[in-house]
Structures are given as structure tokens and as C-alpha cells.
N, C-alpha and C positions, 0 to 999 in steps of 0.2 A: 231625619230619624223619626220614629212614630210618635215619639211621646215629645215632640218640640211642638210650639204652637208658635205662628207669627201671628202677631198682633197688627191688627190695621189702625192707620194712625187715627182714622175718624172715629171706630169705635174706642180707643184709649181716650178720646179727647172727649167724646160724649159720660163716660165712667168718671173722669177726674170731674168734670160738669156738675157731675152728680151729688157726686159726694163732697167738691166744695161748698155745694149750695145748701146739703145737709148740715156741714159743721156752720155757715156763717147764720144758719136759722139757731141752732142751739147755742151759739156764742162762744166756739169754741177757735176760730178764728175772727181776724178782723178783716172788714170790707179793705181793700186800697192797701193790705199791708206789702214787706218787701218783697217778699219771693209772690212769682206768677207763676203759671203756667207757661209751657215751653212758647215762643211765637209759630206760627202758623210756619211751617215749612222746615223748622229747627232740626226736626225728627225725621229722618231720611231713611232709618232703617232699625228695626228691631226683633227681638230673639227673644222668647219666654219660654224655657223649658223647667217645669219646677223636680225635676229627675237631675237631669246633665249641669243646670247652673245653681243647683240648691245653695245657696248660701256663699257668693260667689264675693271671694276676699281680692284680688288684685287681676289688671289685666296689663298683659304682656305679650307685646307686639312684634312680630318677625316676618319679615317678607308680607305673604300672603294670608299669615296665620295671625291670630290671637289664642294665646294660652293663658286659662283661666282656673286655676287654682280656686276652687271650690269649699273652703273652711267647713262649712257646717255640712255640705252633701261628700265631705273625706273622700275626694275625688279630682284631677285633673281632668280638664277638656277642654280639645283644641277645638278653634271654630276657623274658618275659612272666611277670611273678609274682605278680597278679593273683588265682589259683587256688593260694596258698602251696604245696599239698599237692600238686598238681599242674606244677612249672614246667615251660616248653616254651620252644622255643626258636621265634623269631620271624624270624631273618636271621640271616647272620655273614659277613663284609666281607673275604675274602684278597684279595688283590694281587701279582702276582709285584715289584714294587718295594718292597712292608714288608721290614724287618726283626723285630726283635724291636719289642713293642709295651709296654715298662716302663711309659710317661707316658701319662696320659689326663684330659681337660676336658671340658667339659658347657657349656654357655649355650644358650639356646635353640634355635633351627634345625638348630646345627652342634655338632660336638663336635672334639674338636682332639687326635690324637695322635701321641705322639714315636717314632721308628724310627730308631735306631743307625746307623751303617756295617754293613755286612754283616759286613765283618770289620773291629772297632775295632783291628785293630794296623796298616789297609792305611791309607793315603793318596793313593788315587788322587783324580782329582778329577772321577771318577763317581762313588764311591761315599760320597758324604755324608751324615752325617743330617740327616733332612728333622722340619719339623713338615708334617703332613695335617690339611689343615681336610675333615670327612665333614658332608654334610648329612644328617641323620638323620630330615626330616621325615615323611620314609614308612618307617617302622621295620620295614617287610619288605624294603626296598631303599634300601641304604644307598648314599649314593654321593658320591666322592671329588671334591671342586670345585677345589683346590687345595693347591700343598708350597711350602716355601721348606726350601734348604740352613738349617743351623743346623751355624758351626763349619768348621773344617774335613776335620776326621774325629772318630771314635771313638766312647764311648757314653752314648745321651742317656737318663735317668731320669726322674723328674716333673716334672710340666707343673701350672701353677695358672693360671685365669684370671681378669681383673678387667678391666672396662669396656673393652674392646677390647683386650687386648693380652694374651698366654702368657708368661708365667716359667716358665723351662726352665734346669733342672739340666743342665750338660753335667761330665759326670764327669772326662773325658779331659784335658778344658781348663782342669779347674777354673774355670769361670766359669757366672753365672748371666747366660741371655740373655733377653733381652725385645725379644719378636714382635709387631706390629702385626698384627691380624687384623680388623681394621674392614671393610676388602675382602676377603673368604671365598676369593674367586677367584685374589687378588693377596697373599696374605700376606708381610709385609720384616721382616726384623730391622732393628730401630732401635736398640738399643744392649747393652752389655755389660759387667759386672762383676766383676773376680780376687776370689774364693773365697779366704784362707788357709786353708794345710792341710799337713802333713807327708805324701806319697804316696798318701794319698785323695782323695778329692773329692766334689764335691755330689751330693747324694742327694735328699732330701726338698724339697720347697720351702712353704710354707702363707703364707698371704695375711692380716694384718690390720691394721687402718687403712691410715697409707701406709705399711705395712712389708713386705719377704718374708723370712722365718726361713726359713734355708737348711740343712740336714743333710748333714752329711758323714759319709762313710763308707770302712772301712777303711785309715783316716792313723792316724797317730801323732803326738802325738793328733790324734781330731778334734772338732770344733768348731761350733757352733750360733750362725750366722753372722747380724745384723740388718744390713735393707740398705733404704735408705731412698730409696720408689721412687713421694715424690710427683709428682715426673716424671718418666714411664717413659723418656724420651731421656735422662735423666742420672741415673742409680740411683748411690746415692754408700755403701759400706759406712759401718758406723757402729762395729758393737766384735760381739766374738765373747765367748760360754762356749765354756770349752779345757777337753777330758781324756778320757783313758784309757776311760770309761765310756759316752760319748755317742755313740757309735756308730748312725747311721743317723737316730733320732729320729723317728719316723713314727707320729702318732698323728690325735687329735679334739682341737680344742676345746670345752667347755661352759664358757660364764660366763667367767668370765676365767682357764681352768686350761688349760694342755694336757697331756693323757695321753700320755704319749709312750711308743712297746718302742724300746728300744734293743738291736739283734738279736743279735752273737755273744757280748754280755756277762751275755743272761739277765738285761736289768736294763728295768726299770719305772720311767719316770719321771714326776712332776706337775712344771709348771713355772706359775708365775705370772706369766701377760700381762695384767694388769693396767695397766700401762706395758709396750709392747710393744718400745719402743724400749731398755730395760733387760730382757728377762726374768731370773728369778730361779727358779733350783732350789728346790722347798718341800723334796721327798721324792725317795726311790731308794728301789725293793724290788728287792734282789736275790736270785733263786731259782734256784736246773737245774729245778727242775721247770715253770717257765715254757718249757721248751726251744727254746730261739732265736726267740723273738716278732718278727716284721717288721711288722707291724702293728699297729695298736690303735683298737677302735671304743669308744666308752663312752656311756652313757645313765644317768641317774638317776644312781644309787650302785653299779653295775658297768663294769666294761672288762671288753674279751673281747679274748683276742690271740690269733689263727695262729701256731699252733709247726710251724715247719719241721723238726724236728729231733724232734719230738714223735708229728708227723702226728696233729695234731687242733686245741681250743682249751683255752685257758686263761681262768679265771674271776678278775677281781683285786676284792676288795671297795673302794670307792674313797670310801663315805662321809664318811671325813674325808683333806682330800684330803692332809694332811701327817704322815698315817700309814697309807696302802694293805697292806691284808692278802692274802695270796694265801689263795683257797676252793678251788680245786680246780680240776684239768685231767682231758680227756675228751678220748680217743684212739680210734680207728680206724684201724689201719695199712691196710686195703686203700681204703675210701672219703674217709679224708684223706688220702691219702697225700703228704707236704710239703704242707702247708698254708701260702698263701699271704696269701688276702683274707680279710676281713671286713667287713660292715655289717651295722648293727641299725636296727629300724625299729622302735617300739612294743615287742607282746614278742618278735615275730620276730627270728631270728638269722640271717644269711645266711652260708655258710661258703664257699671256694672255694680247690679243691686242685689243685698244681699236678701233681703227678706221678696223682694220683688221677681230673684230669679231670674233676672233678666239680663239682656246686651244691650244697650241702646247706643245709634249712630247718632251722631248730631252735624251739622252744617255749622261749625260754629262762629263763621262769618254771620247767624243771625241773634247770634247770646251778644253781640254788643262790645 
């Protein structure tokens, strides 16, 4: 597309050169501190479009594709990753009715996502958040089939879907709502459940057996809420983990663990869903040098976290899961810049920065 620019890895290494050697002249970092620069060979492939990835919140991986929900450029865009070394971009979906684009889902045909109030403090009653059912089946033209309001104002975060129906975080409302999407065309909210929380609210949402673990964010405390949704018309909470440390919880499952970053506490968490109707705390690593994790992808015996605050990622050893070691973080302040997403795939790393714009591939047999 005309307005993408791929970046060469020499000239991004020569840029970051620069400006490290600027801030460590004014003192505004230290010589030998944790995070480095990627190692030579790490970055296998990259994508700067500040049009099509402006402000890029989550990346979500399908076959050949990556779909990349766009927050601050209120825009979906699929990229084609197919040629790792090479990605391109294949389509991307503005709307003058999006807002911001936090939440996004995947099932076949269609993908599903969530768009705030324009302004979460207005109440009018145009300006609602909707969920958007997109049919995706021609991945060069994406196109909108259906919305349904969700709420009556403010701002909507993540979306999960299971057998016809979106669990949506409504932050504002504290509640988690649950959307019939069996008709793409006709989408209804069918019911809804209060979230406890002291001034935060739902964040995260993740789906397993009949359960949805809910994440909250910026309360006092907040809280990592079980909410039992073997029928979606009557979702019944069942009991929450409370505290000071659980902030946002946004991670992967493998096997019965979940990885979770818990974002402005710099903390790491393994949880055991084993019983999902009880999770259970194993571990917490707490690190700064994690610098504000909002994410967390994990394969094998590594997690990788997006550090916002870092602008790059973070490597956590994860082999045993009730004692994770932090190995090392990897910064780029111009081509991460606020790093957002992540997803791994085999050994591919996918990176996605919000302020930076950008896709980055990594090899990440060389993150250690």
C-alpha cells in the first residue's frame, strides 16, 4: 500500500544508535542497564505504516493473516504474514462511526469488535458503544454487516467469543455483557453481569469451560472475577481474587496455567486453572525492568511481554511455572515505541507498537 514504509534493519539500528547515545550523554539512561537493543539477527522482518497501524492495541493471528485492531487510528487491519520477512498489509477497515478499537474476536466468517462512546464521559443516546460484527471473508474487503449498542455509554475493552455469543468488558459500567451474534446481521444483547471493584473496572475477559475470568483494572483493589456463563442469558458471578497487585491480568493460557502481566505493577503472574471455577495464584515476579507489561503471549517455557513504558519486550523464563525468572528485555525506542501486542507462533515473535506504528517479526530463538 502507498502509505506503508518498510524499514531496514540497518537503518533502524543506526536510529536507535543514536538516540541511545544522546539520552546516555544527558543522563537520562544508564550505560550496562537491563534492556538492550534487539541482537543482531533478532529482527527478521518489519512494517511501519503510521496510516494503517496508528496506534496498534492487539495482534491476532490466523492462518496466513494477522489482524490488528488499531485503538487510537479506530481502524482494523489485516496484514498478510505469510512472507514473515516481508509483511504487508492486505486491507484495513475505518469507519467514520468507530471509535476506539480496544476489543476484538475471531470465528470464522466474521470477526467482532468493541468501539467505546466517542467520548466515554458523554451520554448522549447516539453516541453508544456498539459491538461490529465484520465479515472478513474476502480479506482485501472487509465489510461491516452489523452493531448492536452495548450499555449505555462509556468505554468498552475486550471481547471473547464462544459458540454464538461476545463477552464484553464494559469498563464504565462495570459489567460484563453478553451478546448474541448467531445472526451477524442482527446482533442483541441478552444479558448482563455487576463486575465488583473499588473505581475500576473490567478489563480483560478469557473464556474456559463454562467460565469467563474477568480482569479489572485501575480499582482499588482490583480483582479477578469468575463468572459462570453455562447459560449465557443468565451468567451468575461466583467469587473473585482481591488485591493491590492484579491489575489488568491479560495474558495466554497453556495446560492449565495462565500467564498473566499485570500492567502498572510490573508484576508477572502464573495462575492455576486447573479448577477454573477456583483459580489459584501459583507465582508473582515482580520486576521495573518488566516495564509496564500489558500483555503476555507464552509458548513452551518462555512469555514475552509488551512493555509500554519500556517500548520493546520482555523475556520471562516460565519453565517452572511456580517460580518464573525474568532473562532479559529488548528495547527499541523509535520502532517500539509503547509497545502494545504480542503473539508467538512457533519461533516467530510478532511485536505491535503503539506509538511506534509498527509490526515487528522477531526470531525469538535469539531473545534468549
Amino acid at each position: 500500500m502507498r502509505d506503508t514504509l518498510s524499514y531496514q534493519l540497518s537503518r533502524r539500528q543506526w536510529l536507535v544508535a543514536g538516540l541511545a547515545g544522546s539520552l546516555a550523554a544527558t543522563g537520562m539512561i544508564r550505560c550496562g542497564a537491563a534492556q538492550t537493543a534487539p541482537p543482531q539477527g533478532a529482527i527478521i522482518g518489519t512494517l511501519v505504516d503510521d496510516v494503517n497501524l496508528h496506534g496498534v492495541e492487539d495482534i491476532h493471528l490466523h492462518g496466513r493473516f494477522a489482524y490488528l485492531p488499531c485503538r487510537e487510528g479506530r481502524r482494523l487491519t489485516v496484514c498478510d504474514i505469510s512472507a514473515p520477512q516481508k509483511p504487508c498489509i492486505v486491507s484495513s477497515l475505518a469507519l467514520p462511526e468507530f471509535s476506539q478499537i480496544p476489543g476484538f474476536a475471531l470465528h470464522g466468517d466474521y470477526c467482532y469488535i468493541a468501539s467505546p462512546s466517542k467520548s466515554v464521559s458523554a451520554k448522549s443516546a447516539t453516541d453508544k458503544p456498539k459491538l461490529w460484527v465484520i465479515d472478513v471473508r474476502d480479506k482485501s474487503r472487509l465489510r461491516p454487516v452489523g452493531s448492536v449498542a452495548v450499555g449505555a455509554h462509556g468505554m468498552l475493552y475486550k471481547t471473547a467469543y464462544r459458540n454464538g455469543f461476545c463477552y464484553m468488558a464494559h469498563y464504565t459500567e462495570k459489567k460484563l455483557y453478553i451478546v448474541d451474534v448467531r445472526r451477524p446481521q442482527k446482533p442483541c444483547v441478552v444479558s448482563r453481569v455487576t463486575i465488583p471493584g473499588e473505581k475500576g473496572g473490567p478489563f480483560s475477559v478469557l473464556l474456559r469451560d463454562h467460565y469467563a475470568l474477568v480482569g479489572t483494572v485501575r480499582g482499588r483493589p482490583n480483582c479477578y472475577a469468575v463468572v459462570d456463563i453455562q447459560n449465557p442469558l443468565e451468567p451468575r458471578l461466583l467469587r473473585s481474587l482481591s488485591g493491590p497487585d492484579l491489575g489488568q491480568m491479560s495474558g495466554t493460557v497453556l495446560g492449565d496455567y495462565l500467564y498473566a502481566a499485570a500492567w502498572a505493577q510490573n508484576n508477572f503472574f502464573v495462575v492455576d486453572l486447573s479448577n477454573p471455577a477456583n483459580p489459584r495464584i501459583v507465582s508473582r515476579l515482580h520486576d521495573e525492568r518488566l516495564g509496564k507489561p500489558n500483555r503476555c503471549a507464552a509458548i513452551a517455557d518462555r512469555a514475552y511481554l509488551p512493555m509500554e513504558s519500556g517500548n520493546g519486550v520482555a523475556v520471562v523464563d516460565i519453565a517452572k511455572p511456580e517460580k518464573p525468572r525474568f532473562l532479559a528485555s529488548y528495547t527499541d525506542p523509535v520502532l517500539m515505541k509503547k509497545t502494545y501486542a504480542v503473539a508467538v507462533r512457533d519461533n516467530l515473535l510478532f511485536v505491535g507498537s503503539r506509538k511506534g506504528n509498527s509490526l515487528v517479526v522477531f526470531d525469538r530463538r535469539k531473545l534468549g
